[in-house]
N, C-alpha and C positions, 0 to 999 in steps of 0.2 A: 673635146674642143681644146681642152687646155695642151694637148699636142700635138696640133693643127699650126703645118709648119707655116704658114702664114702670118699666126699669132704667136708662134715662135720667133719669128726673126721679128718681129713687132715688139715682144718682150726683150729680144735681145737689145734694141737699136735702144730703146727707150735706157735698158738699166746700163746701155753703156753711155749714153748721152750723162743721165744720172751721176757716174760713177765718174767719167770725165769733170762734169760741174764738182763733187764733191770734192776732189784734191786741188780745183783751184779754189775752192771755200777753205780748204787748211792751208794754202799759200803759205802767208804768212805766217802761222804756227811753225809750218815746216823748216820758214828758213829761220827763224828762233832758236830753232834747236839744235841740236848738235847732230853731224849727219847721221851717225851711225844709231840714232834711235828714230830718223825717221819713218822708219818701217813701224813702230807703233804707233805715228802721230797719226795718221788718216782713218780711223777703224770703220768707220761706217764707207766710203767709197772703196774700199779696201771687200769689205766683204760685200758690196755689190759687184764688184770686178768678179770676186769668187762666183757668184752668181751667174756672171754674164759668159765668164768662161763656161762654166757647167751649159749653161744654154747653149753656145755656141759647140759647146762638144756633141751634144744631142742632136745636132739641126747636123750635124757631121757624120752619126752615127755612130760616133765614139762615147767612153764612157769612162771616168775617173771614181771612182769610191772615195779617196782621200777627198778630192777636190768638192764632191758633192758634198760629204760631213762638214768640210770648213765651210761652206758654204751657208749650210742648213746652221750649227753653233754660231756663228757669225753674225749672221744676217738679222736670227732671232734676236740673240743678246741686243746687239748696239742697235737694231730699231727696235723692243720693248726702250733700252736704256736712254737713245733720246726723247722718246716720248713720254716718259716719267720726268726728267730733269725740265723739259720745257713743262709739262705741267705745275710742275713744283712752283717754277719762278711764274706762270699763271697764274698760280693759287696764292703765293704771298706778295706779286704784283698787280696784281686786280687788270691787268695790261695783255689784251692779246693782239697782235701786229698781223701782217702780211706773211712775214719771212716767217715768222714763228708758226702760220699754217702750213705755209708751203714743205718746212722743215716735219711737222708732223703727219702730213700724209704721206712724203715721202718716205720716211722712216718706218710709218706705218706698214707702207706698202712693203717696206722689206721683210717685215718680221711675216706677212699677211704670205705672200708669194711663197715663201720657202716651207711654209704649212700646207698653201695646195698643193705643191709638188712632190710631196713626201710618196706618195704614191710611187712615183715613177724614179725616185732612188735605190741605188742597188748597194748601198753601205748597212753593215749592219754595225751591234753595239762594238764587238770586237776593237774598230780603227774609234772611238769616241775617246782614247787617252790620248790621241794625238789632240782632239778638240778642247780637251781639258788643258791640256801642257798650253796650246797656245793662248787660251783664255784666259788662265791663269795669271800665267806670264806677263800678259799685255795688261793685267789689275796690276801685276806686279811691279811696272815698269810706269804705269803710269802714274802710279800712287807714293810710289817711293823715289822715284825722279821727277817731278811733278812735270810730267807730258800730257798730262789727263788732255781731253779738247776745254778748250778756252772757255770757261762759264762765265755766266753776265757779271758775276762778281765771285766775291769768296762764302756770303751766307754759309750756302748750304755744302760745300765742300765734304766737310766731316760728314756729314748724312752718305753724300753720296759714295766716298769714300768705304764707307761700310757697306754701302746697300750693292755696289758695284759685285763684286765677289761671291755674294748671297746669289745676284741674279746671273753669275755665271752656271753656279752650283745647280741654281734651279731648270735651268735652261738646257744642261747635259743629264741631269735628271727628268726631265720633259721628253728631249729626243730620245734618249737609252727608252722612256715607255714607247714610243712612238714604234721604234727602230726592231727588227727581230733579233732575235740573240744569234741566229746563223743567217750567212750569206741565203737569198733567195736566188734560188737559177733560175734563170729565165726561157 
């Protein structure tokens, strides 16, 4: 069912509607910033886009390796990492809102989607330094330029700041078990 091109272009329409809403939620962030690190401010629309391409290559009959790993590293990280950060300001604001659901199943859903589909990628561990380099990177850039995305305050910054890196690490070690060590033919 899950590649049932019906509920293919259904998954597409949705994660690119998604992925459109998401860069106009970092709007303003983006124009904050200086151009040329835009490209790290949006991470979460950013790797739903990764996603919607991958889908839309499938529903085409084509097939990217590079594109499906950043997709899967991506997808995972920044939906586990906003659904910890909104928990957090849960758990030390006793406050759960609208937007702060809507932000959690969404992001949910990313990290949820790119686990069922593991099946039907054809990347193995081999291309996962490309997923590390950008993962990295994007801690890197957002932690030491402060581009991180916009939190309700500064609390827990240092927390996350650390834990950000950890759930990269964790997250390529996740996929690498998932993933086989050589290309599968098809």
């Amino acid at each position: 069912m899950l590649m049932n091109r019906p509920f293919l272009w259904l998954l597409f329409v949705f994660n690119l509607l998604g992925s459109i809403y998401g860069f106009y939620w970092y709007g303003n962030q983006m124009a904050d910033t200086e151009w040329y690190w835009n490209l790290f401010v949006p991470d979460s629309p950013t790797s739903s886009t990764l996603f919607t391409i991958v889908v839309l290559l499938w529903l085409l009959g084509r097939r990217s390796r590079w594109l499906e790993m950043l997709s899967m590293v991506t997808n995972l990280k920044y939906g586990i990492w906003a659904c910890g950060v909104i928990i957090t300001y849960w758990n030390a604001n006793g406050i759960v809102d609208g937007t702060d659901l809507m932000l959690m199943l969404s992001h949910g859903a990313m990290a949820v989607e790119v686990v069922l589909y593991n099946f039907n990628y054809k990347f193995d561990r081999s291309v996962l330094w490309i997923g590390a380099c950008w993962l990295l990177f994007n801690d890197f850039v957002d932690y030491v330029y402060d581009i991180h995305p916009w939190l309700q305050d500064e609390r827990f910054t240092a927390y996350i700041q650390f834990w950000t890196p950890v759930l990269s690490l964790l997250v390529l070690v996740f996929v690498a078990v998932l993933r086989p060590a050589t290309a599968r033919s098809k």
